[in-house]
C-alpha positions in Angstrom: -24.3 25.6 -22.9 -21.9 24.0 -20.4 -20.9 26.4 -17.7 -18.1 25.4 -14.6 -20.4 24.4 -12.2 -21.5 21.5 -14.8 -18.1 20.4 -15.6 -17.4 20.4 -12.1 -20.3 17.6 -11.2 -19.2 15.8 -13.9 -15.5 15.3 -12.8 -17.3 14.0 -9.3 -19.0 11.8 -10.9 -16.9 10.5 -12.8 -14.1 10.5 -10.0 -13.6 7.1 -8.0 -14.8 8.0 -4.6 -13.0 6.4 -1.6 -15.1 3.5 -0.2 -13.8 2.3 3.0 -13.8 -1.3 1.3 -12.8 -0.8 -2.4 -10.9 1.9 -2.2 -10.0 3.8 1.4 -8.8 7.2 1.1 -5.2 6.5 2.4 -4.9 3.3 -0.1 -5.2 5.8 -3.3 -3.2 8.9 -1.9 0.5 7.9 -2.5 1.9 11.0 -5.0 2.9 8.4 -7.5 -0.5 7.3 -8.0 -0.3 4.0 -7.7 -2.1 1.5 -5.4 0.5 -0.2 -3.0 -1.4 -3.6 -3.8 -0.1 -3.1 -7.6 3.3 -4.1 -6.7 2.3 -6.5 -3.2 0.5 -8.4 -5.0 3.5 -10.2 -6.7 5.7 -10.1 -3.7 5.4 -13.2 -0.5 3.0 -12.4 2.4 5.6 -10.9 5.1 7.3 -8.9 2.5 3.9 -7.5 0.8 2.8 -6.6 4.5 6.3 -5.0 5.2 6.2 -2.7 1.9 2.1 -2.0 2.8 2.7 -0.3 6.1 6.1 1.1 4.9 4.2 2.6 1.7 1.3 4.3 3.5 2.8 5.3 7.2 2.8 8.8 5.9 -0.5 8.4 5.1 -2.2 7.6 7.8 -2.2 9.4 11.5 0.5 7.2 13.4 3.4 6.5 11.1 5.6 5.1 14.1 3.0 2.3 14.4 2.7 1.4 10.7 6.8 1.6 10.5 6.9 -0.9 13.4 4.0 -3.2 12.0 6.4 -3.2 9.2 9.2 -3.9 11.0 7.6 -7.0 12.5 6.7 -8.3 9.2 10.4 -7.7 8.2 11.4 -9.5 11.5 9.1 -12.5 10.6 10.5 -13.1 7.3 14.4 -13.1 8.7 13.5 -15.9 11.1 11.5 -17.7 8.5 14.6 -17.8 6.1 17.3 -18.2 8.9 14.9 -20.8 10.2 15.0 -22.5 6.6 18.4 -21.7 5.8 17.4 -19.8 2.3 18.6 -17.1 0.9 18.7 -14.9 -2.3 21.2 -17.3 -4.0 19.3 -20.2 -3.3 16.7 -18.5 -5.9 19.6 -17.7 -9.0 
């Protein structure tokens, strides 16, 4: 007969376990349950950064920090497109 304590190792094991590589803690906690790399992964690199640190700042022990990292991704990408002269329309 299965008893609680059994079903209980059983949803460990069975659980993915945070791996600082594969899967840190902080990647996998966002109440939607998404990844944040689910939805970077089709954006540009300054962008996917910007929505990374913007996504898990409240996440992680110094939101400030991650707000400005994204803030200087967001910065990066303005320059690159004044720099080029693009802009959304130039994509339509």
């Amino acid at each position: 007969m299965i008893n609680e304590v059994d079903i209980e190792h059983y949803k460990e094991l069975n659980t993915p376990q945070p791996d600082p590589v594969e899967r840190p803690a902080h990647y996998t906690m966002h109440p939607s349950g998404i990844e944040c790399i689910q939805i970077t992964e089709h954006m540009g690199f300054n962008l996917g950064n910007a929505l990374k640190y913007i996504w898990r700042c409240d996440l992680k022990q110094d939101a400030v920090e991650d707000l400005r990292k994204a803030m200087w991704y967001i910065n990066r990408e303005l320059e690159k497109r004044n720099d080029s002269g693009k802009t959304n329309l130039d994509n339509a």
